[in-house]
C-alpha positions in Angstrom: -2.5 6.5 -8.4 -5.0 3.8 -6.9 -8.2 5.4 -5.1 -10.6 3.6 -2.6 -13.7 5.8 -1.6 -16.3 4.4 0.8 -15.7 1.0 0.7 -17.6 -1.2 2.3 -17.6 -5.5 2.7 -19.9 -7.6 3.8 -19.3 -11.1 3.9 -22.7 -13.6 5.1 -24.8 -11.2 7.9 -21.3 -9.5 9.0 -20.2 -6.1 8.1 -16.2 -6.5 7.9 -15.5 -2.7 7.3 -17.7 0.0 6.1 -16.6 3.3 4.7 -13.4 2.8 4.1 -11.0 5.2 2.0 -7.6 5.4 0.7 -5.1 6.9 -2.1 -1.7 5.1 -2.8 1.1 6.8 -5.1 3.9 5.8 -6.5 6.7 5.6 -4.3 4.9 4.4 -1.4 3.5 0.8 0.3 0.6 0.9 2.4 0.8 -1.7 5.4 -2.9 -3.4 6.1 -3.0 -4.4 9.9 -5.3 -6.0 12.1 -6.5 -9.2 13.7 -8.0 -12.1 11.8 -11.1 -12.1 9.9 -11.2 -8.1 10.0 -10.9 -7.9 6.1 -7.8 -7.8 5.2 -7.4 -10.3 2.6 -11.3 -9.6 1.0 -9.9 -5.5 0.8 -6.7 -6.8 -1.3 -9.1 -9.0 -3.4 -11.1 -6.1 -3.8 -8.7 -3.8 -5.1 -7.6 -7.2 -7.4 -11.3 -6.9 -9.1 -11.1 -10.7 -7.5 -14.5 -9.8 -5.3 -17.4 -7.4 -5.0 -17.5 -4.6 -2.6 -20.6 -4.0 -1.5 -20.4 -0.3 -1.9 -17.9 2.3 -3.0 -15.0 2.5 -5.4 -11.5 1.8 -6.6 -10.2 3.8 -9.6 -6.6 3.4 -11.1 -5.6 6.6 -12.5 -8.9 8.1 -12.2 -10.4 5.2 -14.4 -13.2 3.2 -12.0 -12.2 -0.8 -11.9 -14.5 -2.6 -14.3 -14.6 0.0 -16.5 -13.4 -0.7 -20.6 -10.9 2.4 -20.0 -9.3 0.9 -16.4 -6.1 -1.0 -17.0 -5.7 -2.3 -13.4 -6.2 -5.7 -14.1 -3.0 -6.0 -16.4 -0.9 -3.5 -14.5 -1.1 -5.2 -11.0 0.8 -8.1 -9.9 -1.5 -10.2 -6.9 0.1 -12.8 -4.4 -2.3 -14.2 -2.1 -2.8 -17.3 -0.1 -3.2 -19.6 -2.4 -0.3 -19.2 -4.2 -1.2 -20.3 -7.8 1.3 -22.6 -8.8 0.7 -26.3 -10.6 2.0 -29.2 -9.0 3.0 -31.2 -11.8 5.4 -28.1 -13.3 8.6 -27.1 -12.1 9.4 -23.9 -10.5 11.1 -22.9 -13.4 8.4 -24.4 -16.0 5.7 -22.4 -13.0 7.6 -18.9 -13.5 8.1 -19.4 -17.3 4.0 -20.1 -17.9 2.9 -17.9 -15.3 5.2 -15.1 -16.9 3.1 -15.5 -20.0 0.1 -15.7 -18.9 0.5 -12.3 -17.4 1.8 -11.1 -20.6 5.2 -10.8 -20.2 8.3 -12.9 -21.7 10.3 -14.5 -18.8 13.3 -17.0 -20.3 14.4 -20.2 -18.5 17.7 -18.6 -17.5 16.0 -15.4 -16.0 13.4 -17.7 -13.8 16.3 -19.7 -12.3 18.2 -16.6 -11.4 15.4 -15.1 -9.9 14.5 -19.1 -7.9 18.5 -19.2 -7.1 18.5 -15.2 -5.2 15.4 -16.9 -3.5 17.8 -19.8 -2.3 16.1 -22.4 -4.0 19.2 -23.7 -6.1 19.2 -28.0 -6.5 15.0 -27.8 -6.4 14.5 -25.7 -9.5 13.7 -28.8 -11.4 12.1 -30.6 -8.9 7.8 -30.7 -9.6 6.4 -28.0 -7.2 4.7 -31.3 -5.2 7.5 -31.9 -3.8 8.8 -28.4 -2.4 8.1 -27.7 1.3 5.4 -25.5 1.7 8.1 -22.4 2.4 9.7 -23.6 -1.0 6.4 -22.8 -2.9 5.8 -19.1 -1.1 9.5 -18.9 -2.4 8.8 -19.9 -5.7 5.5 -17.6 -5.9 7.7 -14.4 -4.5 10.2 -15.5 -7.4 7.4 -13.6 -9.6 8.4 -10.3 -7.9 11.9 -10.2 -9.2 10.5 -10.9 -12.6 7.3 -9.2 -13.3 7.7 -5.2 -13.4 4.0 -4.7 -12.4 3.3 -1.5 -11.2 1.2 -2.4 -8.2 1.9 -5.2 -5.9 -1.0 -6.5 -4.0 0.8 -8.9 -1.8 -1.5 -11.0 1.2 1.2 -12.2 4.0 4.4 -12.4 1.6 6.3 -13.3 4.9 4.7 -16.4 5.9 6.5 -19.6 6.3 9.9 -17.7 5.3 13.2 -17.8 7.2 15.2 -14.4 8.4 17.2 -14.7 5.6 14.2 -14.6 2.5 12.2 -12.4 4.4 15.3 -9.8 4.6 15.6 -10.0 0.7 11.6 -10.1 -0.2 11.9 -6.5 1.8 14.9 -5.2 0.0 12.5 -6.3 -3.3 10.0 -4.5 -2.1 12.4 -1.1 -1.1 13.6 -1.3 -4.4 10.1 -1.7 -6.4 9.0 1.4 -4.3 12.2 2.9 -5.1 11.8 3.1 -8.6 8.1 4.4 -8.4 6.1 1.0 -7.9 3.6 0.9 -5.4 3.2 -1.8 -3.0 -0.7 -3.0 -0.7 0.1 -5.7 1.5 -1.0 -7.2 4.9 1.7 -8.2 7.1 1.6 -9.9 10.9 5.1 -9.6 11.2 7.0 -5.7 10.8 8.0 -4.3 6.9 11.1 -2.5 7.0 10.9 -0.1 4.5 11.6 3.0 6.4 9.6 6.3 5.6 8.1 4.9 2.3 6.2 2.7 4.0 2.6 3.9 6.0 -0.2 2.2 7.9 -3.8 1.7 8.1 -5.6 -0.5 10.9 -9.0 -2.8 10.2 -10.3 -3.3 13.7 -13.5 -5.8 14.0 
């Protein structure tokens, strides 16, 4: 389970949230909503370990992040704006590297399965440089169908994609939660994921 007690975020001389507190299980996604620069994205680099809070806490199974016994880091899988690919690499040579960085074995086959489901078939070789910016977001979201991170932490997966990728990213993400996975993400536009999925508002 991921816990968040009394977090709070401030960002210059603004206050973005304060007191903030919630529990996510396995099974379930929690939607982030609000306007722009209510916090959104510094609350999913929070629970990453990627930025301070000013005050509170977020434990993983009990353990508090940034502790020796919290295994967080390694059991989460984070997607957010900037999108962490290198230009010079393929998107199969991205997913292949990025795979073991994270500490998991990904094969050249399994990558351009995962970048062909993703409808990127003829531009798997191509250098990342050249992909459209919706090509990149599709090679980044290629990591989901590959990586079996418990927790995805996911900042506006749906940007820049067309009906048809943004139908399969949420059947990926039904299906993570389905098999016990857990999902925090910010969204502008709906997540269909039924009853698995619930809600909670920043407001400036």
């Amino acid at each position: 389970m991921l816990s968040v007690a009394d977090l709070s975020c401030i960002r210059g001389d603004r206050t973005l949230f304060r007191g903030l507190g919630f529990t996510l299980e396995a099974g379930q996604c929690l939607h982030l909503q609000g306007g722009n620069g209510v916090g959104k994205t510094s609350l999913l680099r929070i629970v990453a370990g990627l930025s301070p809070a000013a005050q509170g806490e977020v434990r993983w199974h009990g353990e508090l992040l940034g502790s020796p016994g919290c295994q967080l880091p390694a059991q989460l899988l984070y997607l957010g704006h900037l999108l962490a690919l290198k230009d010079e690499l393929s998107a199969v040579e991205n997913l292949v590297s990025g795979s073991a960085i994270a500490g998991s074995s990904v094969g050249a086959a399994q990558a351009l399965d995962a970048l062909k489901q993703l409808g990127l078939a003829g531009r798997t070789a191509l250098p990342v440089r050249v992909l459209s910016q919706g090509q990149k977001r599709r090679v980044a979201l290629a990591r989901l169908l590959l990586q079996q991170n418990p927790l995805w932490v996911l900042d506006e997966p749906f940007v820049a994609l067309d009906a048809a990728a943004h139908a399969l990213i949420e059947q990926v993400l039904h299906g993570h939660v389905a098999r016990g996975g857990m999902v925090l993400l910010t969204s502008h536009q709906p997540v269909d994921l039924g009853a698995q999925v619930r809600s909670l508002r920043l407001d400036a």
